[in-house]
C-alpha positions in Angstrom: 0.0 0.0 0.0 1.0 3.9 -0.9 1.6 6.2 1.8 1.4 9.7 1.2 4.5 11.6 1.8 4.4 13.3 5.0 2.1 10.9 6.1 4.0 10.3 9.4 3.2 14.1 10.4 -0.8 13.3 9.8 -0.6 10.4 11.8 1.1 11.6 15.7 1.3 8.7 18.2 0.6 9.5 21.8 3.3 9.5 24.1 3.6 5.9 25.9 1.8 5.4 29.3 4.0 5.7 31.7 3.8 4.1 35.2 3.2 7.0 37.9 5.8 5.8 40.9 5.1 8.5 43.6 3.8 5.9 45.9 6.6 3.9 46.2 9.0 6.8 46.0 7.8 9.4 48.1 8.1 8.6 52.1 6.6 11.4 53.6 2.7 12.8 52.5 4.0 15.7 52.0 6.6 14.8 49.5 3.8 12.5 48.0 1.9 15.5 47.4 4.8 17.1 45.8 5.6 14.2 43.9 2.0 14.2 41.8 1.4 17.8 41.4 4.4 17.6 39.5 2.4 15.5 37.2 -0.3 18.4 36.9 -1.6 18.8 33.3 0.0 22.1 32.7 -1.5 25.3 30.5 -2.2 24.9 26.6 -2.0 20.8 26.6 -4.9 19.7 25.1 -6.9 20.0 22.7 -10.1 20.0 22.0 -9.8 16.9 20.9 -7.2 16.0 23.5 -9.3 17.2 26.2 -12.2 15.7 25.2 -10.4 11.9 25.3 -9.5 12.7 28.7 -13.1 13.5 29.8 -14.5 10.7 31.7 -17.4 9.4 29.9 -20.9 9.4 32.2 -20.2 5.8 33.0 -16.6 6.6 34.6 -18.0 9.5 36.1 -19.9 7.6 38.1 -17.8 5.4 38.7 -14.9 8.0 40.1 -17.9 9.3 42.4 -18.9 5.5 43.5 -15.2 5.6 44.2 -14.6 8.9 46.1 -17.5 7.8 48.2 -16.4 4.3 48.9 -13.0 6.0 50.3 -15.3 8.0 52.4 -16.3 5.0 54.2 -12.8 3.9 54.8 -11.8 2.3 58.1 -8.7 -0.1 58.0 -9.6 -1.7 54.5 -7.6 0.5 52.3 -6.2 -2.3 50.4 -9.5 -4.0 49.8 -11.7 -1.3 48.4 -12.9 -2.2 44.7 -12.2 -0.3 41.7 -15.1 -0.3 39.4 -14.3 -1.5 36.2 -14.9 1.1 34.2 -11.8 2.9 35.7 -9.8 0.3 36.8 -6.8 1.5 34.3 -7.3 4.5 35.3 -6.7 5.0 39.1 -5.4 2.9 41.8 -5.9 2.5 45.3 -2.8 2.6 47.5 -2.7 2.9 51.5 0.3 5.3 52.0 2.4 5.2 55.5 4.1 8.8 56.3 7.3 7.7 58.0 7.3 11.3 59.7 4.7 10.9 61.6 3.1 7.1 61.3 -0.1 8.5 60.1 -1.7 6.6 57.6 -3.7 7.5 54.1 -5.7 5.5 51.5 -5.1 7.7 48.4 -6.7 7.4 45.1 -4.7 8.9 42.1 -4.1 7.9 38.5 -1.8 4.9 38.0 -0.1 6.7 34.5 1.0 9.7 32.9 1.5 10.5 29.5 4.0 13.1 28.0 5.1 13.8 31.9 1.3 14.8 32.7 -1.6 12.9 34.6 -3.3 11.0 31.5 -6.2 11.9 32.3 -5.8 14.8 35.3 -9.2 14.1 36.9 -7.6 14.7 40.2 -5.8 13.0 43.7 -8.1 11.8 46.5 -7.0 11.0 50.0 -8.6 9.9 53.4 -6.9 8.7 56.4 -6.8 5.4 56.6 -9.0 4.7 60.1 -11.8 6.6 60.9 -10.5 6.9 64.6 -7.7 9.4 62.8 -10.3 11.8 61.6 -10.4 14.7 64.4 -12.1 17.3 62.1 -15.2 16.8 59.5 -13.5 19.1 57.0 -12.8 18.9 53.3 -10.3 20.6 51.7 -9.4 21.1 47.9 -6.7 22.7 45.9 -8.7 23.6 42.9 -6.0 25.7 40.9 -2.5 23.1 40.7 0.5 24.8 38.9 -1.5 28.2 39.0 -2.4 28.8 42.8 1.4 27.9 43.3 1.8 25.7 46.8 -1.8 25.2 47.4 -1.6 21.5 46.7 1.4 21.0 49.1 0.0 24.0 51.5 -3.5 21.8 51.6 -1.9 18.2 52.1 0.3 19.4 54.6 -2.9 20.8 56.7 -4.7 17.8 55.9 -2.3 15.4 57.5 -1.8 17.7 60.6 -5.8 18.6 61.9 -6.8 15.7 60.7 -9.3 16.5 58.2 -12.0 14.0 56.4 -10.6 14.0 53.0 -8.4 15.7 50.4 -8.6 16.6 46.9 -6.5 18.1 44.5 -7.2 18.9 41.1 -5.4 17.5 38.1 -5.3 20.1 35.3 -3.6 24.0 35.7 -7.1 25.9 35.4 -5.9 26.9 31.6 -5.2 23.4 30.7 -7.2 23.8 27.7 -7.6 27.6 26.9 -11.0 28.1 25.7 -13.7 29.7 27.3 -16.4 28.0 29.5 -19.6 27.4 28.2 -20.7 27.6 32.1 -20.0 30.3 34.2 -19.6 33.5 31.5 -18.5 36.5 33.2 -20.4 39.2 32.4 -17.2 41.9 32.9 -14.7 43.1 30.4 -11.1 41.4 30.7 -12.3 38.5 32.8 -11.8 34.7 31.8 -13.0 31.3 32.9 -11.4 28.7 30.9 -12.7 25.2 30.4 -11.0 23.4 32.8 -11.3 25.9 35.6 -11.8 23.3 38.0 -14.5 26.0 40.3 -16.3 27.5 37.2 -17.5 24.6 35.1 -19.4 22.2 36.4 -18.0 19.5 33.8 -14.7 19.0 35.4 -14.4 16.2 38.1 -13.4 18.5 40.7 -17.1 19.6 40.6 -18.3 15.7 40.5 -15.9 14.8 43.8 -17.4 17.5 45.5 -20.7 16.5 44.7 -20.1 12.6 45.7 -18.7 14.4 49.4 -21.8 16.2 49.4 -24.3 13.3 49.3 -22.4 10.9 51.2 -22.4 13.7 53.9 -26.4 14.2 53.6 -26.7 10.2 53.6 -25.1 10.8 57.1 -26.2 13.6 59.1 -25.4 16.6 57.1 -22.9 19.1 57.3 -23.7 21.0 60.1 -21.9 24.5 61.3 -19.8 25.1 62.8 -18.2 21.1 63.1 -17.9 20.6 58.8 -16.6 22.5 56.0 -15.5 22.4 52.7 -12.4 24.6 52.4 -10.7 25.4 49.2 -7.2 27.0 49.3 -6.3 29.6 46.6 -3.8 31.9 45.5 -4.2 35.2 44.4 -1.2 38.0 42.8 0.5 40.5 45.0 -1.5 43.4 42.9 -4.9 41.7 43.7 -6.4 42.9 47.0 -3.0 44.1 47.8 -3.7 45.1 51.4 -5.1 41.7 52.4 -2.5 38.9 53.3 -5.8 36.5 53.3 -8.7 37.4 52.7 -11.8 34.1 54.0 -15.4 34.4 52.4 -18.5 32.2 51.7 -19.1 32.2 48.2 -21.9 35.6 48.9 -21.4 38.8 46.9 -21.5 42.5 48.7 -25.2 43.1 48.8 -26.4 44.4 52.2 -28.0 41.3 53.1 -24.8 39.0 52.1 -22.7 41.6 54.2 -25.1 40.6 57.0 -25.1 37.4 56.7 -21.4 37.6 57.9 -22.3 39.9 60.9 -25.2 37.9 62.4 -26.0 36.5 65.6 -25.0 32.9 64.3 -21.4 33.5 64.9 -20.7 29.1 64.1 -20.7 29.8 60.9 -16.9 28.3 59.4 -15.9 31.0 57.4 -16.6 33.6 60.2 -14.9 31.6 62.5 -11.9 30.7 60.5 -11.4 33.5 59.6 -11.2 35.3 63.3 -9.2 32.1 64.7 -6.6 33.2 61.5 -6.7 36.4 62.9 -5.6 35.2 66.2 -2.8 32.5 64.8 -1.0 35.7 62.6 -1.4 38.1 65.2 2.1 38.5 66.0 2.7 38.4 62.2 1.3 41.4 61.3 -1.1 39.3 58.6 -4.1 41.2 57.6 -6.8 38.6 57.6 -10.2 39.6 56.3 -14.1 38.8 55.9 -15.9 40.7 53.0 -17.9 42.3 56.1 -14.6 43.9 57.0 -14.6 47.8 56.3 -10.8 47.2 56.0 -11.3 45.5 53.2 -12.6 45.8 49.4 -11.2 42.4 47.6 -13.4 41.1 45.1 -12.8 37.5 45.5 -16.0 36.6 47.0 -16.2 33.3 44.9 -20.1 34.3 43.8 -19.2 32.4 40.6 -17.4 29.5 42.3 -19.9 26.2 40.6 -18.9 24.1 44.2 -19.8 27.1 46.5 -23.0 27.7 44.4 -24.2 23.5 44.9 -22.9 23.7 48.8 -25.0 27.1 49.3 -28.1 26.1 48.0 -28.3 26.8 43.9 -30.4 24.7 42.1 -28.4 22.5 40.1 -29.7 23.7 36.8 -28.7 27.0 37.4 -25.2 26.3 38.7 -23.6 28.0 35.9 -25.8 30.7 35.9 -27.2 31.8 39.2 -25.2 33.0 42.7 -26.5 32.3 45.9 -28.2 34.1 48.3 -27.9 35.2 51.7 -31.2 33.4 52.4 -29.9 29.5 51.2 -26.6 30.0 52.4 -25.2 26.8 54.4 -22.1 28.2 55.4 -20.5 24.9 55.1 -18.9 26.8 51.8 -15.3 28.5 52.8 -12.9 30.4 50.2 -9.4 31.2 51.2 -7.3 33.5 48.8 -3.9 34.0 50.4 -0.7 35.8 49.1 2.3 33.9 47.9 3.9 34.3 51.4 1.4 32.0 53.3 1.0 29.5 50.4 4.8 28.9 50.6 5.8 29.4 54.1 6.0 25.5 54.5 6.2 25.7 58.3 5.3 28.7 59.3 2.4 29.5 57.6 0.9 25.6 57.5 1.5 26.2 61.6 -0.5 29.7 61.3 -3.0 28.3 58.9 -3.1 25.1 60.5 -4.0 26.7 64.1 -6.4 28.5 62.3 -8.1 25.8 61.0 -8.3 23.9 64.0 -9.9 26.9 66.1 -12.3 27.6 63.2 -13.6 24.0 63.0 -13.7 22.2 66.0 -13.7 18.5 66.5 -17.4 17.4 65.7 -18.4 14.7 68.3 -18.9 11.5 67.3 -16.2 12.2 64.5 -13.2 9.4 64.1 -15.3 6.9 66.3 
């Protein structure tokens, strides 16, 4: 048979699966962290083709979320969890030992990269590995790897010390594939969510972990304030709110009833409280923490377009994309911290302040790791 010339230029192999070793390399959790978010799918690397081959179909979808949830459950059986079959090449289940401290994790991350990136980037889960080393009934995220720089390692560090419910961190650099959203469309000049923004489209499976927390949380007794929270770390430029070192909201805009919301009587609420138990951990810092009640403060980062603060507080799932919530549906279970670079990467000092703020803000729910 004839080839046409230059046919080996129409015709580009993918790069060979690779095996992903952090497991077996990494011997603390933080360096495990470390160790996959160098694997992050970085900025410009798919395609739309590309991107749309490492979408998980509706059956793996499910199947990630039946997976996530079955973690969840976790309580000495790391090792004997099930994969379903539909992504049984794709992720494996591994019970990590941190020689640092003894703690124990079940994680749940891809088992190959291709080209030196996640194959797919759907994301790292992580649990401890007994339910009697859960102390808080939190949830923390690092939406934004390899843009939010230290986020990932900033969130896994707190993690393993306040001994939080679960982990996850995102697999794709927000402008992993640079084209617009089709879901969240901001309405000012300038402003751009890209498709794999893993907090503005609701087609990324950052939003479907979050969703699977969600429900296994409702299918055992809620979320209540001020003992759970979902609490996403973020990263934001030295220009942007340039007078806040932190700045903690809960996914409501600057309307006199969302300012209120903030300011009344039910002071259990976690971002309120995390953010004033911050305030105490920095004191001595000189770290300007802030609430969008705050007259000190103007910063616009009040996550009203944030797809997993819309679901927590109360937005109908059709309108996720479209609609912000309210003051009135509110949960406060939602928390959104944008930091400056100095407390992302302080890797003792600020995970100690941030960590002591954390455990202030969220106390130990009771009944919690029992």
């Amino acid at each position: 048979m004839q080839l046409w010339p230059g046919f080996a230029f129409l015709s580009i192999a993918r790069p060979a699966p690779t095996p992903i070793t952090c497991i077996k390399s990494s011997t603390t959790f933080e360096a495990l962290i470390s160790c996959f978010d160098a694997l992050t799918v970085p900025a410009n690397f798919y395609t739309d083709t590309t991107y749309l081959a490492a979408q998980p179909s509706p059956q793996e979808l499910l199947d990630f979320q039946s997976l996530v949830t079955a973690l969840l459950y976790v309580d000495g059986n790391c090792s004997s969890v099930p994969i379903p079959p539909s992504i049984a090449g794709i992720y494996a289940v591994s019970l990590f030992p941190s020689t640092d401290s003894g703690a124990q994790f079940c994680i749940a991350a891809e088992s190959t990269s291709e080209g030196g990136a996640y194959a797919k980037g759907w994301g790292l889960f992580a649990v401890p590995a007994t339910r009697s080393a859960i102390q808080r009934d939190i949830h923390l995220s690092a939406p934004h790897p390899a843009f939010d720089l230290f986020t990932p390692q900033q969130a896994g560090a707190l993690f393993h010390a306040v001994g939080a419910r679960s982990l996850f961190i995102s697999g794709r650099q927000r402008m992993a594939l640079a084209e617009p959203s089709t879901c969240v469309v901001p309405t000012g000049a300038g402003t751009v969510y890209y498709k794999t923004d893993a907090t503005h489209d609701t087609e990324e499976p950052f939003f479907a972990v979050n969703a699977a927390i969600r429900a296994y949380l409702a299918a055992n007794g809620g979320c209540p304030n001020p003992s759970c929270a979902f609490i996403q770390f973020h990263g934001k430029s030295a220009s942007t709110c340039p007078t806040d070192t932190m700045f903690v909201s809960a996914g409501l805009g600057r309307s006199a009833s969302s300012l209120a919301w903030y300011t009344d009587a039910d002071a259990s609420r976690p971002a309120v409280r995390l953010a004033h138990s911050l305030m105490l951990a920095f004191a001595a810092t000189g770290a300007i923490i802030s609430l969008p009640s705050d007259n000190t403060s103007t910063c616009a980062l009040t996550a009203t377009s944030n797809v997993v603060g819309r679901l927590l507080n109360g937005v109908p799932s059709g309108e996720l994309c479209t609609q912000g919530a309210t003051a009135a549906t509110a949960s406060g279970a939602f928390v959104h911290v944008e930091q400056a670079v100095g407390v992302r990467q302080d890797a003792e000092g600020g995970v100690r302040g941030v960590g002591g703020g954390v455990e202030g803000g969220v106390p130990r729910a009771g009944g919690v790791g029992v």
